[in-house]
C-alpha positions in Angstrom: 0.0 0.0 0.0 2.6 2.4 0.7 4.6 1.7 -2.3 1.3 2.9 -4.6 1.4 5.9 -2.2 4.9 6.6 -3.3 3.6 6.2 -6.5 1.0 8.3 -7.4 2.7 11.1 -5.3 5.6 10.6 -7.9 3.1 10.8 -10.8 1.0 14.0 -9.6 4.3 15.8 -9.2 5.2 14.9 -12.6 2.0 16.3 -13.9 2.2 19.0 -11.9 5.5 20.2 -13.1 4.9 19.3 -16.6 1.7 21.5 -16.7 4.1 24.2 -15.1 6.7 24.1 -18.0 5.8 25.9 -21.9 6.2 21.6 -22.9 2.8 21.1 -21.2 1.0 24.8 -21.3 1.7 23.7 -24.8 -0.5 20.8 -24.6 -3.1 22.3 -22.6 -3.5 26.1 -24.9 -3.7 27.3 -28.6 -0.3 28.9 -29.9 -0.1 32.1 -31.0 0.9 32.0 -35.0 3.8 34.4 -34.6 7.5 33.4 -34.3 9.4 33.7 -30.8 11.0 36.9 -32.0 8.3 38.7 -34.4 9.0 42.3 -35.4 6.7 44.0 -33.2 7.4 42.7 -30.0 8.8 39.3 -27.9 6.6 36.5 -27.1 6.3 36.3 -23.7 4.2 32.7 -23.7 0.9 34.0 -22.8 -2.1 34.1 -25.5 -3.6 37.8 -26.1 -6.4 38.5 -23.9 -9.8 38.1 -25.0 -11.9 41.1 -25.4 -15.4 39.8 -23.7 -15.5 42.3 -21.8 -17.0 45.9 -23.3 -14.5 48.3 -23.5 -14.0 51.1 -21.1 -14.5 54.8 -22.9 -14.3 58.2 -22.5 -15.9 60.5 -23.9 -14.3 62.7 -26.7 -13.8 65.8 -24.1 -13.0 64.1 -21.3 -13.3 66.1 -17.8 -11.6 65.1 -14.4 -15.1 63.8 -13.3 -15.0 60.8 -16.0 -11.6 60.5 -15.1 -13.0 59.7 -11.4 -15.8 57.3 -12.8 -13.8 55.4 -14.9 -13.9 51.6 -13.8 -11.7 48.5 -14.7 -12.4 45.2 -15.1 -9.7 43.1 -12.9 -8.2 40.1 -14.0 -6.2 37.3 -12.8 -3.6 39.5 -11.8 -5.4 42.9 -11.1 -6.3 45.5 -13.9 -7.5 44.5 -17.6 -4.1 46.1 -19.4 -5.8 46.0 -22.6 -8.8 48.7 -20.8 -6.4 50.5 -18.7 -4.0 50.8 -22.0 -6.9 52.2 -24.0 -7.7 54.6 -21.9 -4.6 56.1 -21.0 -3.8 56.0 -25.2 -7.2 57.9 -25.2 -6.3 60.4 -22.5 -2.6 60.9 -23.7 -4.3 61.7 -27.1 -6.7 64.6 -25.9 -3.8 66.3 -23.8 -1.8 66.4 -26.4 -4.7 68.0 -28.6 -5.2 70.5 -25.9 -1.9 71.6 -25.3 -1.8 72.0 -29.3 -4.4 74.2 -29.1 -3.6 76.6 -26.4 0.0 76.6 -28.0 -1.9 77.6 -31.0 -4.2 80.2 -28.7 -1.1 81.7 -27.5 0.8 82.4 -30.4 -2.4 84.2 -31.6 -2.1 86.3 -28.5 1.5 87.1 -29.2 0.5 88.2 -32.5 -1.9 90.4 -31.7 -0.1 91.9 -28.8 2.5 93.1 -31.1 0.4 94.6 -33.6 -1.4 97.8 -32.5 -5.4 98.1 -31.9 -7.5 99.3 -34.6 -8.3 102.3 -33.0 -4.7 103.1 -31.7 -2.3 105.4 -33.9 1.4 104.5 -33.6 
């Protein structure tokens, strides 16, 4: 009896470590189709996330109120990256528009400062 004990605690540490190595995650998940090395990026083993989830938004103006409402889904290991990286793309994109437009605002200011009013004589 405790020879078959011996056994079979022999065998499930086998499986276990087997399903802990990329042999038997292998076995057990789909592939991606992309080489170890592909241009745009390194595989790092895992399978791109699934998107089942709807994806988290803001709106085109975004104010620091939807900022505060904005909520995540949390995965295995906290956050969704693919929502949190969408949003911060989407945020990083309207900054940059509004700091193009008050660098546009205030070179229009510093035009106009140097040129004299309408109803000013020189």
């Amino acid at each position: 009896m405790s020879f078959f004990l011996v056994f079979l605690a022999i065998v499930l540490i086998g499986a276990t470590a087997l399903i802990g190595t990329d042999i038997g995650a292998g076995m057990l998940r789909r592939k991606r189709a992309r080489a170890p090395l592909a241009k745009d990026g390194f595989n790092d083993g895992f399978d791109e996330p699934v998107a089942s989830l709807p994806p988290v938004l803001l709106p085109d103006d975004a104010t620091p109120a939807d900022v505060d409402h904005v909520r995540f889904a949390l995965g295995l290991r906290g956050y969704r990256m693919d929502q949190v990286d969408q949003v911060l793309d989407d945020l990083r994109d309207q900054l940059a528009a509004k700091n193009a437009e008050i660098d546009s605002l205030r070179g229009q200011l510093r035009a106009s400062a140097g040129q004299p009013a309408a109803g000013e004589r020189t």
